[in-house]
N, C-alpha and C positions, 0 to 999 in steps of 0.2 A: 838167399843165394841170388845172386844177380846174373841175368838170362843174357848171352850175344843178342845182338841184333840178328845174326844170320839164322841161331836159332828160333828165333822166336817168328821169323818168315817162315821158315819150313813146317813148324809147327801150325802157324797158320792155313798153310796153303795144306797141310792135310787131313784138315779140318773140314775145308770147304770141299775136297773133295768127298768126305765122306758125309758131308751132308748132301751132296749131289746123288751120293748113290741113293742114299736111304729115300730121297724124293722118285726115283726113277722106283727102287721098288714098289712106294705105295701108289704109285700114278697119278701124283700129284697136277702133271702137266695133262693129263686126258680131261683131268676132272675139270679144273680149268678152264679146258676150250670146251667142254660141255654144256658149261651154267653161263656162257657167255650168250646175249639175247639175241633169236635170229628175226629177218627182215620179214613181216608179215607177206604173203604173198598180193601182189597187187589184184586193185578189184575190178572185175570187169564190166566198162562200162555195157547199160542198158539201153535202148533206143526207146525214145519215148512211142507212147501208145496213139494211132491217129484215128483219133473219131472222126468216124463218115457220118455227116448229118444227110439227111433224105427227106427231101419236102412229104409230108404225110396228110391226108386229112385229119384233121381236130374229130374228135368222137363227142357229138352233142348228144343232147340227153332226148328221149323221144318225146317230148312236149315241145321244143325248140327246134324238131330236125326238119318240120318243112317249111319254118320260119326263114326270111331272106339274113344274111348274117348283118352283125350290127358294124354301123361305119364311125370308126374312133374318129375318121378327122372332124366329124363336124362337132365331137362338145370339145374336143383340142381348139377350135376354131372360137366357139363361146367364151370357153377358160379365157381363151386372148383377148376375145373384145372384152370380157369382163373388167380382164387386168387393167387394160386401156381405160376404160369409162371408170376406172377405180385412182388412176394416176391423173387422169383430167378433171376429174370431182379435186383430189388432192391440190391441183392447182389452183383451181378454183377456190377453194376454201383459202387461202394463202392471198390471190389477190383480194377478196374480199373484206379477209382479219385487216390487209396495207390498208382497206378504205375504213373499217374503223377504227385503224389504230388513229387514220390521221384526222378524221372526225372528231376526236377525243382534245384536240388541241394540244400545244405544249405547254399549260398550265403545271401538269404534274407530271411524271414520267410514269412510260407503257413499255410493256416489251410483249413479244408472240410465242406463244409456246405452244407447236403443233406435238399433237400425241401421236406417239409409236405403239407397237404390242408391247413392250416391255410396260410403258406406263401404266396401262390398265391393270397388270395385274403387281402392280409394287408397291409400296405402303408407302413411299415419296415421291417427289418431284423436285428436280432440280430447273435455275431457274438460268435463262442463256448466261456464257459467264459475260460478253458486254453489258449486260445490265446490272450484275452487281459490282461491275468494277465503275463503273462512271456514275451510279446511281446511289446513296446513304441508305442501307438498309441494315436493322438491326445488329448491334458488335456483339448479343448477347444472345443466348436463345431466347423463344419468348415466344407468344400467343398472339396471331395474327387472325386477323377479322376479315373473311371472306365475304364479300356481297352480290350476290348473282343478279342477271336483271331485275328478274321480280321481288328485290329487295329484301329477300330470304339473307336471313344471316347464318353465318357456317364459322366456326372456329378452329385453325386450322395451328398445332404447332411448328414451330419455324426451329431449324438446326443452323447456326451463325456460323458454325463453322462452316461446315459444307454449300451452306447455303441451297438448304432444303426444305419445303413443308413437306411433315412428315404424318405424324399423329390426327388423325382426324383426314386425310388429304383420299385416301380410299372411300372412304363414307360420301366426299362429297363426289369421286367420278361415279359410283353406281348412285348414286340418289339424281343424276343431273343424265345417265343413261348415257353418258361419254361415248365415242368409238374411236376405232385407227381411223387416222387422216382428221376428227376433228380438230379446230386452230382455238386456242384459248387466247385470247387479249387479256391481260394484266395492266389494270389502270390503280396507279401507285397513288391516291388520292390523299392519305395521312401516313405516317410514318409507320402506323401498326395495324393499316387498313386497305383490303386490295379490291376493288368495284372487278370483275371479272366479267366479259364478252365469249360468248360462246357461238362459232363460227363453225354449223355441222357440212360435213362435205356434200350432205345426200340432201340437202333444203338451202339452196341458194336465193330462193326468193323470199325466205326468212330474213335473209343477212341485208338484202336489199331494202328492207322494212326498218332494220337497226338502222343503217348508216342515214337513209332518211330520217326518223326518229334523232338520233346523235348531233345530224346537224339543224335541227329547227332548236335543238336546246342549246349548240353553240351559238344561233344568234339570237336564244331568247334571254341569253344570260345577261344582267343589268351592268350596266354601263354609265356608271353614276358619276354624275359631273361632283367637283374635290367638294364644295360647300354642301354636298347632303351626304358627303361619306363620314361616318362614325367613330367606328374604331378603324384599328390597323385591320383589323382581318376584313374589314370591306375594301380594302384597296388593292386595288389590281392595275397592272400596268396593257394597256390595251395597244396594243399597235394595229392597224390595220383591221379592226374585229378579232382581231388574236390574242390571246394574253401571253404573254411570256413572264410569268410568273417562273414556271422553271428554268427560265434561263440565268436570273439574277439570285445569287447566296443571300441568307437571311438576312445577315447583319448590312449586305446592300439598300437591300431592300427596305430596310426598315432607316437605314438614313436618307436614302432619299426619296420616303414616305416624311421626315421629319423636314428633310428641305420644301418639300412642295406643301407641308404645311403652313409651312412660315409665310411665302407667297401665296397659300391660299389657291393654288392652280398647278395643275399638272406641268409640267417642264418641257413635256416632250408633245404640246400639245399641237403645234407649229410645224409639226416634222411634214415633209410633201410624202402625199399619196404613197401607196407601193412600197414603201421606205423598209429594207432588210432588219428585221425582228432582231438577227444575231448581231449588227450594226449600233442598234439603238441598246440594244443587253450594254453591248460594250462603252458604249456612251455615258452609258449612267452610270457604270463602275468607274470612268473615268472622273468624271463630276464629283462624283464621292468621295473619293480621293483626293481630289484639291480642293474639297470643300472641307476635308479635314486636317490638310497642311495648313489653310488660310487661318483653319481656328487654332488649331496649335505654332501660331507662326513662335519662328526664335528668331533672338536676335541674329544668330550664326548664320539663317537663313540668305543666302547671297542675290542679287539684282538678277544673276542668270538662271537661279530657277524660278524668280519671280514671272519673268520675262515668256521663261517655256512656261508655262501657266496658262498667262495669258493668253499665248498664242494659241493653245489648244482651246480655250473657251472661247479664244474670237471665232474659228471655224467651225467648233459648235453651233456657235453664234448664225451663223452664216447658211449653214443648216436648219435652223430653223427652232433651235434650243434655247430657251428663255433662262442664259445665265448672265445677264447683262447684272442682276447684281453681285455676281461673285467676282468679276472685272472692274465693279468698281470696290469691293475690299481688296482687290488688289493693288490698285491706284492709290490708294489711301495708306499703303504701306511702303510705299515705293520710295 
């Protein structure tokens, strides 16, 4: 049976009415505003509590009560000069390690390594990072030879990564009685071998005895004219009573150990007085050099690099550098 439209509105609408009532009987609308949550009452603030403090006398005990009371500023006063004579020791160990680093010569490379509290009680020691970056020190780990003044030997392991002695590096601060503020000098003498100087902040006139001692051995070190030197390892390049052994790479060094073999005499023997060590470094690496294009010449070689050649070995020349014969293999190619 199919419903009007009109009735089935009517039908509706008295429907909703009688669901309105049936809600009004069970009071469904009280119940409603009943369970709905009300506003906590507000809390009321407290006023904070004010402590009266009241000067009082201190209650000492009856063995100290007719003693005068104790005055803090004067060990506050100790503490500081302490501190002071403890930062002025520090410095002083610091200038003194500069005088023996420099006593040591630049034959081999040094670096300073003043101790903090952390070192003392830590099972390594790192080493400044300018010194392993400009200086060849082991690519691998490995076992490094410690040598103290009195020529104790100490074996210390080395970490290549970090670039740390590690194993063994404890043993030797309490065997040597280490403190804060002492300065260690690191004399790089061989490749897996470190001569170490120990610089204590509280015995300055110790250090004064080193650097004395340090320099009668820099000039008692031989100085051997070319015809009584031996092998390579007796040749040293001396400038000024300095060696500048660490300023020149091996493979320098050892060709122009084979050029001044050939003549039979040092090269740089000529040089005036006072003459810059980093100067004459660079001198001999240049020598080297066109001593090894002269021997490798090629044909393809052109009259204009001949020319710069020469003109560098003529002011060598001029200087005081005995490469008159490498000016004339160059004349002889020309």
């Amino acid at each position: 049976m199919v419903v009007s439209n009109e009735s089935y509105e009517e039908l509706r609408k008295r429907r909703m009415e009688e669901n309105k009532r049936r809600m009004e009987e069970l009071h469904l609308h009280q119940l409603t505003q009943a369970l709905k949550p009300t506003k906590p009452p507000p809390m009321k603030r407290t006023q904070r509590r004010k402590i009266v403090t009241e000067m009082v006398e201190v209650r000492r005990s009856n063995r100290v009560a007719n003693k005068p009371a104790p005055v803090f500023n004067q060990s506050v006063a100790q503490d500081s000069s302490r501190s002071t004579a403890m930062i002025s020791s520090r410095s002083t160990a610091m200038i003194k390690a500069e005088g023996v680093r420099s006593s040591l010569g630049t034959e081999h490379p040094s670096c300073i390594k003043r101790l903090k509290g952390h070192v003392l009680i830590a099972y390594d020691m790192a080493f400044p990072t300018t010194f392993w970056k400009l200086f060849v020190l082991p690519k691998v780990d490995s076992e490094m030879v410690i040598e103290d003044e009195n020529g104790e030997i100490h074996h210390v392991k080395y970490k290549a990564k970090i670039c740390r002695l590690t194993a063994g590096w404890r043993k030797f601060v309490a065997e040597h009685n280490l403190l804060v503020g002492d300065v260690l000098v690191f004399h790089l003498v061989e490749p897996y071998r470190f001569k170490v100087y120990i610089v204590r902040a509280n015995d300055p006139e110790k250090e004064d005895d080193l650097i004395t001692r340090l320099n009668l051995e820099a000039l008692s070190k031989p100085n051997l004219p070319f015809q009584e030197l031996v092998a390579f390892k007796d040749f040293h390049v001396m400038v000024n009573g300095v060696c500048i052994d660490s300023e020149l790479p091996d493979d320098v060094k050892m060709n122009y150990f084979k050029l001044c073999k050939d003549r039979k005499e040092f090269l740089h023997d000529c040089l005036p007085e006072k003459f810059y060590h980093k100067l004459v470094a660079g001198m001999i690496g240049e020598i080297v050099n066109i001593a090894n294009e002269i021997n490798n010449f090629k044909l393809t070689t052109t009259k204009e690099e001949l020319d710069a050649w020469d003109n560098t070995l003529r002011s060598f020349s001029q200087m005081g550098m005995k490469v008159g014969f490498l000016r004339q293999k160059i004349a002889t190619r020309v």
